[in-house]
N, C-alpha and C positions, 0 to 999 in steps of 0.2 A: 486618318483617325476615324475613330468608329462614334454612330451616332450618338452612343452611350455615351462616348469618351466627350463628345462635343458639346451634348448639353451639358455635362457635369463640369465641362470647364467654365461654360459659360455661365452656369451659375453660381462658382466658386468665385470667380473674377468679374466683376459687372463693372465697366467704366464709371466713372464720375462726369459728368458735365463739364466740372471746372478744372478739369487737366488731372485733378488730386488722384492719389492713388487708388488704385481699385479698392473696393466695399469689400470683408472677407466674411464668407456665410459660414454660420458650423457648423459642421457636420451631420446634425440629424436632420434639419431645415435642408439641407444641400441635398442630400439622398431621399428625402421627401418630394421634394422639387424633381429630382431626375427619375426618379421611377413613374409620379405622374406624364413627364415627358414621353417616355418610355412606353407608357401604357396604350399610347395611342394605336390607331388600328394602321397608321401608315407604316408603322413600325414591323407589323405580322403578318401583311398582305402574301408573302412566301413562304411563310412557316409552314410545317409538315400536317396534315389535318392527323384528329385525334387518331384516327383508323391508322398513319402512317407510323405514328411514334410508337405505337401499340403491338404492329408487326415488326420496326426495328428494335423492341424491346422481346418480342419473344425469337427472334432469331439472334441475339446477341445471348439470351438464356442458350439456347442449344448449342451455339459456337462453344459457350463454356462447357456445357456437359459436353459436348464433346470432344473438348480436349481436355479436361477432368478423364475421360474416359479413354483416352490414346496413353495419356501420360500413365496411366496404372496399368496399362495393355502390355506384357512383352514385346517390341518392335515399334513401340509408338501406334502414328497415325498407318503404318501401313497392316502392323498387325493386329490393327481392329477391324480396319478392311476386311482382310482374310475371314475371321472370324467371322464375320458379316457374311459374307457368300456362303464360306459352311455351313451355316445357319440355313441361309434362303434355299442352300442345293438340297439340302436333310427333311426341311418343311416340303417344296417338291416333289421330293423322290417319293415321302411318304402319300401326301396327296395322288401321284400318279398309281401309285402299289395299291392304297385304297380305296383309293376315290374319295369324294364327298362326302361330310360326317352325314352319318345317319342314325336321327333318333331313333331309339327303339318304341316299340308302341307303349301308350303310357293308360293305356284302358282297354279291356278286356270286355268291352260293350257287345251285346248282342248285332247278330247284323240287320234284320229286322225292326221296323217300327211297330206300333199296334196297329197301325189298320195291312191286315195280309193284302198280298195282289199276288197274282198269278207269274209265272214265269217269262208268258206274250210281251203282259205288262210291265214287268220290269223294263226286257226286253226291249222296249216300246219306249220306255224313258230315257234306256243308253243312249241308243239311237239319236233320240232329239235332245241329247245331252254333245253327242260327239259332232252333229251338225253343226252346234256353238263353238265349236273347240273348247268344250267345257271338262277336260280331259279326267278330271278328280272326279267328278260327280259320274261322268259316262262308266268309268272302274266302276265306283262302287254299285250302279245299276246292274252292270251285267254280271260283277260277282252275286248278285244276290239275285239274279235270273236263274246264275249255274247252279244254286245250292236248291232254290226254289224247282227248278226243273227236275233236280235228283231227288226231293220229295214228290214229288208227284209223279215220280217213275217207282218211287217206295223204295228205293237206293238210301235215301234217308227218314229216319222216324220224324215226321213233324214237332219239330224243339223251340218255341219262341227264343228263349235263349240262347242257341247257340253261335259261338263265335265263327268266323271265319277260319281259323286255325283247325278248331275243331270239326266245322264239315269237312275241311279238308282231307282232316285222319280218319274219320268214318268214310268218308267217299274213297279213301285209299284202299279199304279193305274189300270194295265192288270193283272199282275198276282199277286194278295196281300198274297196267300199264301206264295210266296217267298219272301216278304219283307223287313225280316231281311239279309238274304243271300244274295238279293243284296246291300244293303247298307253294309255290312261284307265283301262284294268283293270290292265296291269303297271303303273303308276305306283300305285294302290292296293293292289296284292301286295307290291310293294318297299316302302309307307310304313307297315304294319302288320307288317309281318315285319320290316323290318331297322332302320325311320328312328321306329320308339318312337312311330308315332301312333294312336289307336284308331279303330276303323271305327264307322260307323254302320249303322243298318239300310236307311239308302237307298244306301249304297254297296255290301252286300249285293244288294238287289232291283236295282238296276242294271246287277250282275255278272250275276246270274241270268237277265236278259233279255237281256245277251247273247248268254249261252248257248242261252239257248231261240232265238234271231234267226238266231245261227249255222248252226244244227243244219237249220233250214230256206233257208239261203242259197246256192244255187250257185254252186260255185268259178268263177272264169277259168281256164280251165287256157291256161299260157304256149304250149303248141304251135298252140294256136286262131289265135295272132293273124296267122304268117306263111303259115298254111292258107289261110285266108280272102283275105289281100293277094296271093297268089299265082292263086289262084279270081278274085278281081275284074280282074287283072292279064288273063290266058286269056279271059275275057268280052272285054272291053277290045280285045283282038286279035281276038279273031273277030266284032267289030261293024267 
């Protein structure tokens, strides 16, 4: 008999001293009576703590949904399954084809501050930025070393404003063999500065060789070209 069952009997039925028939309690005195019994802490010493009923209660929710969700599935439980890995294989394949979402930049901010530094100096800041493994900041110093050095080659017009993007296309038009590599370098200046991604150290050293690439690469300068076609042109005539 359970201890519920025990008090309520014994409260229902209480001997008499004088052999007489048991006392009979009524009903709401009787369940007043056993539920204080009841109440006592000998009674709960093994009961489930809140934390326990809480998690049998939300994995009893998802038992149902899901089989609420097998049960409207074609095939039951096995062709929610299925469905399930199609799912995970498709998210996957897409993740592997893609890669990692990546924000697009959400500001079109200059890449300069107000106080100028020289190109050394940027330079100078990479450097004791990549020493830290401070991989976002050491980019953004040496991208703005590349663009700052290409002004002070006169490769670029001195522009406070201008973005990363755009040194990039003006610096395409001096040196085109590096064209991809600087648009590869503003796309990793925009995706650590604006689009919340974190650089690596090889996106660092890749930055840095350009620079060092740069710094030894002779411009096109645009008046060269109609010089020369105009020279070949006067040859041309006097043969």
């Amino acid at each position: 008999m359970s201890p519920a069952g025990g008090v309520l009997t014994a409260v229902l039925a209480l001997p008499r001293a004088d052999g007489e028939p048991p006392v009979t309690v009524p009903r709401d005195p009787a369940r007043e009576a056993a539920r204080r019994e009841l109440s006592k802490r000998m009674y709960h010493e093994n009961d489930p703590s809140l934390l326990r009923r809480a998690l049998n209660a939300f994995w009893e929710w998802v038992d149902k949904l899901l089989g609420a969700a097998s049960s409207a599935t074609p095939g039951g439980g096995l062709g929610l399954l299925v469905i399930v890995l199609v799912a995970v294989a498709i998210v996957g394949a897409l993740w592997w084809r893609l890669g990692s979402p990546r924000r697009g930049p959400s500001s079109a901010a200059p890449l300069f501050d107000d106080r100028p530094r020289s190109a050394a100096e940027h330079r100078a800041a990479a450097e004791a930025q990549a020493a830290q493994s401070h991989w976002n900041q050491a980019v953004q110093e040496r991208m703005r070393a590349v663009v700052r050095s290409l002004e002070e080659r006169a490769l670029l017009d001195p522009r406070p404003g201008r973005t990363a993007d755009e040194a990039a296309a003006e610096a395409s038009r001096a040196l085109p063999a590096h064209t991809d590599r600087l648009r590869a370098a503003a796309r990793d200046f925009d995706d650590v500065t604006y689009g919340g991604r974190t650089a690596t150290p090889e996106t660092y050293h890749r930055l840095a060789r350009l620079d060092h690439d740069l710094e030894r690469t002779r411009p096109v300068l645009t008046s060269s070209t109609p010089s020369t076609t105009h020279h070949s042109a006067r040859q041309g005539a006097a043969e």
